[in-house]
C-alpha positions in Angstrom: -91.0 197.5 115.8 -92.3 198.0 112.3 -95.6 197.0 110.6 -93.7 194.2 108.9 -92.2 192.8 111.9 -93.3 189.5 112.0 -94.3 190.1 115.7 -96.3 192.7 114.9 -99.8 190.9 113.8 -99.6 189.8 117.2 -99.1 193.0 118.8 -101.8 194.1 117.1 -103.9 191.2 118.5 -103.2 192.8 122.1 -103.4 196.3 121.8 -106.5 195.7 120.1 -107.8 193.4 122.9 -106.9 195.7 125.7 -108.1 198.3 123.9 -111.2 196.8 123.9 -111.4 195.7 127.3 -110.7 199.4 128.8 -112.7 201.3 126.4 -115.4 204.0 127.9 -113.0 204.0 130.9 -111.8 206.7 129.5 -108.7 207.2 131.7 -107.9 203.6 131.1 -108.6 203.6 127.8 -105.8 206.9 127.6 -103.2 204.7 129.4 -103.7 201.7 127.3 -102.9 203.3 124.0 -100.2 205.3 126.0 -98.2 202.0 126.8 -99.0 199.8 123.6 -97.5 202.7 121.5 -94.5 203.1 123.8 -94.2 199.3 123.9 -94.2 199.0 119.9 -92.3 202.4 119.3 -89.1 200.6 122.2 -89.4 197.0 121.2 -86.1 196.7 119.2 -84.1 199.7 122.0 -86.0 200.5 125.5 -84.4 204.0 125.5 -86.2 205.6 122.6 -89.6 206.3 124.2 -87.3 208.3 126.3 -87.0 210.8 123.3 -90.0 210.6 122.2 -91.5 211.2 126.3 -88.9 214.0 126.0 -90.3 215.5 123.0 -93.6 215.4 123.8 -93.3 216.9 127.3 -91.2 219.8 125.6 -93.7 220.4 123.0 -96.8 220.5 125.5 -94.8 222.5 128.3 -94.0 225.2 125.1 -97.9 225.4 124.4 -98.9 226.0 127.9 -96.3 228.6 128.3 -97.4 230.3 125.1 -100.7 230.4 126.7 -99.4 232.4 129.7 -96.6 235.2 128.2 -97.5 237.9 126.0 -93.9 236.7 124.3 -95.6 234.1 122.1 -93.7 234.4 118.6 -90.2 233.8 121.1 -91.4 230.9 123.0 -92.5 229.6 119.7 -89.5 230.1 118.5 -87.6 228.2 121.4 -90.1 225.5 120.8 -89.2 225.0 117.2 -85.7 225.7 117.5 -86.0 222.4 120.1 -87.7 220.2 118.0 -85.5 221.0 114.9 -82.4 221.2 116.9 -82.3 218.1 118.1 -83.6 216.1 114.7 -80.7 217.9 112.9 -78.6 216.7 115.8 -79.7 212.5 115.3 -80.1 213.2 111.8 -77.4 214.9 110.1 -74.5 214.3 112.7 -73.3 211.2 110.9 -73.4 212.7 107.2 -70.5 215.7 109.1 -68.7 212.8 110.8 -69.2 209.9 108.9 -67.2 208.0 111.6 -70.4 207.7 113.5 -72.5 206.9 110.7 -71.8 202.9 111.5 -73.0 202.6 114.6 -75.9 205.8 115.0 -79.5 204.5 115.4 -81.8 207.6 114.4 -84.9 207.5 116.7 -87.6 205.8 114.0 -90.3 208.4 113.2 -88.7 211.5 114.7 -89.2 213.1 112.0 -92.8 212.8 111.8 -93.6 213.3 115.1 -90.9 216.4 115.5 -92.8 218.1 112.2 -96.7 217.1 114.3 -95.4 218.9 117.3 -94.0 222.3 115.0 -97.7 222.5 113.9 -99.3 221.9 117.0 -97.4 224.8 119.0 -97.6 226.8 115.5 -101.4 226.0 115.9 -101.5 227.5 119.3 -99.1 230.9 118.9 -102.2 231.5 116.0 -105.2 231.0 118.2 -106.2 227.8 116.0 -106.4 225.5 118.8 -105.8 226.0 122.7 -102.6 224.6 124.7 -103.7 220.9 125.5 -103.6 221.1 129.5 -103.7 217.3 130.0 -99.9 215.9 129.3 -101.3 212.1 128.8 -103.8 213.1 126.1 -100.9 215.1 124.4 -98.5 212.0 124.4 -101.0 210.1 123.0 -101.3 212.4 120.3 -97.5 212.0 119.6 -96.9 208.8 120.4 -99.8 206.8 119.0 -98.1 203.5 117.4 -100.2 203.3 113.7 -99.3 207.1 111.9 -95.8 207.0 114.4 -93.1 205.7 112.2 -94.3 206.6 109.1 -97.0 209.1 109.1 -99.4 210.7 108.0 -98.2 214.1 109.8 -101.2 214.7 111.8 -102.2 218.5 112.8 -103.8 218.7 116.0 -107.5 219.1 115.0 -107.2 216.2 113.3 -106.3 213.6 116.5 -106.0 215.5 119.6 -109.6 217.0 119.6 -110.5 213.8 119.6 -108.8 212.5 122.5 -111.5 214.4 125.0 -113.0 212.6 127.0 -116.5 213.1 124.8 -115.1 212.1 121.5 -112.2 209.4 122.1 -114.0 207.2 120.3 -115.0 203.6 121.9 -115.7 201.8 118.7 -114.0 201.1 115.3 -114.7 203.5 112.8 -115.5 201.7 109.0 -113.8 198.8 110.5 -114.1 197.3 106.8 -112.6 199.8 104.9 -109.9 199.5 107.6 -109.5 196.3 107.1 -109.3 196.6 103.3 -106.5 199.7 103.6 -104.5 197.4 106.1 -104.8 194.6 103.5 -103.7 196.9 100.5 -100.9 198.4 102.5 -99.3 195.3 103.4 -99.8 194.0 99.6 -98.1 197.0 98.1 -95.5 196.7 100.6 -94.6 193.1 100.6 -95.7 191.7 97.7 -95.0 195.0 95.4 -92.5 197.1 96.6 -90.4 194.0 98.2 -90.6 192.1 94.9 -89.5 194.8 93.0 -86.6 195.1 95.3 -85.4 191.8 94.5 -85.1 193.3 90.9 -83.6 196.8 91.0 -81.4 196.3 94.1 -78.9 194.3 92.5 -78.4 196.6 89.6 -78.2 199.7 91.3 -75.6 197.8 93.6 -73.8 197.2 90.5 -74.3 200.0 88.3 -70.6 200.9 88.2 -69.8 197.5 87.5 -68.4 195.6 84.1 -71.6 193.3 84.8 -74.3 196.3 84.2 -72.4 197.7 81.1 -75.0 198.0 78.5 -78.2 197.5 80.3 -80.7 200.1 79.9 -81.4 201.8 83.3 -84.6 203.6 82.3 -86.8 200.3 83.0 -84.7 199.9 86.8 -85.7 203.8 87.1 -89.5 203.6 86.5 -89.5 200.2 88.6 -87.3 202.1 91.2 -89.9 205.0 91.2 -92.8 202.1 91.5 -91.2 201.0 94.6 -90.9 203.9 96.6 -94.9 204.4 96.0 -95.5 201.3 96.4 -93.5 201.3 99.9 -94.3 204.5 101.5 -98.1 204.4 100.3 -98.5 201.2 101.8 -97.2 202.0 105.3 -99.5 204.7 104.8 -102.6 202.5 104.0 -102.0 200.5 106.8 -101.5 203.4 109.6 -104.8 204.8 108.5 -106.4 201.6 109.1 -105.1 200.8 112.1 -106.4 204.1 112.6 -109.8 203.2 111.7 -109.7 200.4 114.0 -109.4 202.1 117.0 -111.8 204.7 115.7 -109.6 207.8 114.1 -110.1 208.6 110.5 -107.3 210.6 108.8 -106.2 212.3 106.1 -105.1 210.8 103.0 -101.6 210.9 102.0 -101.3 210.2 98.5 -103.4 210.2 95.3 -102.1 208.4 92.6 -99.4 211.0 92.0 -97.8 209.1 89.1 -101.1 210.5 87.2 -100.3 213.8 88.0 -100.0 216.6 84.5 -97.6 218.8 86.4 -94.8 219.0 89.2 -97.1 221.0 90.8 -100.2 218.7 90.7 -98.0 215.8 91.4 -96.8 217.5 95.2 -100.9 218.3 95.5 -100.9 214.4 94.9 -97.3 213.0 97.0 -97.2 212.7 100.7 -100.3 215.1 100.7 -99.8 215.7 104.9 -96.4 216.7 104.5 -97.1 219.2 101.5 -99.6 221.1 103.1 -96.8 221.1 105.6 -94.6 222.9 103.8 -96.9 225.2 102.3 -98.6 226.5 105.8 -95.4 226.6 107.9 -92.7 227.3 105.8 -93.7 228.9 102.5 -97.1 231.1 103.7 -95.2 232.1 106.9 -91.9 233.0 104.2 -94.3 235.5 102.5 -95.2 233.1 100.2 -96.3 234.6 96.5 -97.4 238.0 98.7 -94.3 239.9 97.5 -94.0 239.3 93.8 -92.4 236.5 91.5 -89.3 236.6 92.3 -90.0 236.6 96.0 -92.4 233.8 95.3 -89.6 232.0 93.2 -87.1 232.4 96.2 -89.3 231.0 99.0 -90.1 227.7 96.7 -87.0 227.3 96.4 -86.0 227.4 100.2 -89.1 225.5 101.3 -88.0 222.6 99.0 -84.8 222.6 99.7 -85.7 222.4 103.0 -88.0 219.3 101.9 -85.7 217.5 100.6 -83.0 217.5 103.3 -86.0 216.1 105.7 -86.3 213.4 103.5 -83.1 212.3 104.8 -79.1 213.3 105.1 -76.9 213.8 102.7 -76.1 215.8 99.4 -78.7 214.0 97.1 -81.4 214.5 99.2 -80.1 218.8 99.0 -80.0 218.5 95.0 -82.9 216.6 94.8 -85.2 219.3 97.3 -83.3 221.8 95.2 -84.2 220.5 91.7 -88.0 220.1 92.3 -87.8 223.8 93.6 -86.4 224.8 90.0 -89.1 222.6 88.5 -92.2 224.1 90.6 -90.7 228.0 90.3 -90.5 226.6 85.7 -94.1 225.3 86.4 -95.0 228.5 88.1 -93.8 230.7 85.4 -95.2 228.7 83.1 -98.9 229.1 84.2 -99.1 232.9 85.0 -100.9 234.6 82.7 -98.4 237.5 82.4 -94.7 237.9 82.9 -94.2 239.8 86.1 -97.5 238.5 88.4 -97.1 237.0 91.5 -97.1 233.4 91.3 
């Protein structure tokens, strides 16, 4: 299921209700949200809460054993090699044999929830949080139907802390402002992004065609652009205030990025959740700017390469990561004060 499912406002309707039937039962209340998210996340194929179960118990089963060996930094790295392993394995497989690309279904959200459970057991390897001993409140944290299939990429301090039994929250949080995030989201995606579909769509479907010969692409572009903003923020909008809802408030993800005066402001501005992301578990732990400007250059370059192939398979997605790596290591450069500093 999806947010624009048109069984979904229902759905909503009964999670809702039995949420707020079993709430301050706490276990209850745990359960609930357990099997409405697992319900919404297998509505269209029963066997993907399997993968997402198996993830989960993985990820929480890594934790604990981090907490019990003196061999952290290699459990961690087991952990991570699972969780990345097996998205390359549903993601990427059908771009290296494109004979499976027809009929391969990539799990919805893996990506999200495969990135929340890297910085969870990064989290714990650094002492940031403990190893969550309870496996329900931990599948909760990854399975949870509003920021599943689309984000934001929650760290652990920022949803499972609350899912104790003293803060899982019984009451809707801002219910208003929820409802006016949901309401935004929805128009941005349906009304915005869908109708500028109807417009682009066809002429990128055609571009090679005798038909487009002589139109100016620059206007498709900029609408294009529009549309992916328009798309993914909405999603966003309404996760977080489905979140508020059920009493969770999260992070933003984006902040008018298209008003950004740099590439660099405009990734402090884009998909904000999976930036910082990037930044605290791939380019810090890379050395970051630490070892000097080339170095610097180098590990901006990996991290966004890296960035752009989790946007999605194939060879666009490589240049793309790679080209806003060149544009951030040109903005870098640009802004030091003197040739030779670290960036």
């Amino acid at each position: 299921m999806s947010f624009v499912d048109r069984d979904f406002a229902w759905f909503v309707l009964a999670a809702i209700a039995a949420w707020w039937l079993v709430r301050g039962h706490y276990r209850l209340q745990i359960a609930t949200m357990i099997g409405v998210s697992l319900f919404f996340y297998g509505f269209h194929h029963w066997w993907l809460p399997i993968v997402l179960v198996v993830y989960a118990v993985v990820d929480w089963g890594i934790a604990l054993w981090m907490g019990a060996t003196v061999h952290r930094k290699q459990v961690l790295a087991l952990g991570i090699g699972f969780n990345l392993g097996l998205l390359a394995l549903w993601k990427y497989l059908p771009w290296f044999s494109p004979d499976l690309a027809g009929n391969w279904i990539l799990p919805m959200g893996m990506s999200f929830y495969a990135f929340s459970g890297i910085s969870y057991m990064v989290d714990v390897c650094r002492n940031q949080v403990p190893a969550e001993k309870n496996l329900f409140r931990y599948l909760l944290f990854t399975s949870f139907f509003p920021h599943l299939m689309a984000g934001p990429i929650l760290r652990a301090r920022e949803f499972l802390t609350d899912l104790t039994p003293e803060k899982l929250p019984t009451h809707p949080n801002s219910p208003l402002e929820g409802t006016i995030l949901i309401a935004r989201g929805f128009f941005k995606k349906l009304v915005l992004a869908d109708g500028i579909a109807m417009v682009v769509d066809p002429f990128f479907a055609n571009v090679s065609q005798i038909s487009t010969e002589g139109v100016w692409s620059l206007p498709f572009l900029y609408l294009y652009a529009l549309q992916i903003y328009c798309d993914f923020s909405g999603y966003i909008d309404i996760a977080r205030g489905l979140g508020l809802w059920f009493g969770f408030r999260w992070p933003e993800n984006f902040n008018l990025p298209y008003l950004a005066v740099s590439v660099q402001d405009f990734w402090r501005r884009w998909h904000m959740t999976l930036s910082r992301f990037l930044r605290d578990y791939l380019y810090i732990p890379l050395g970051g700017n630490r070892h000097g400007a080339w170095r610097a250059g180098l590990n901006l370059m990996i991290t966004m390469t890296l960035g752009g192939l989790w946007h999605g398979a194939g060879s666009g997605f490589l240049v793309w990561g790679a080209l806003h790596g060149v544009y951030l290591v040109i903005n870098h450069l640009w802004n030091s004060s003197a040739p030779g500093q670290p960036l």
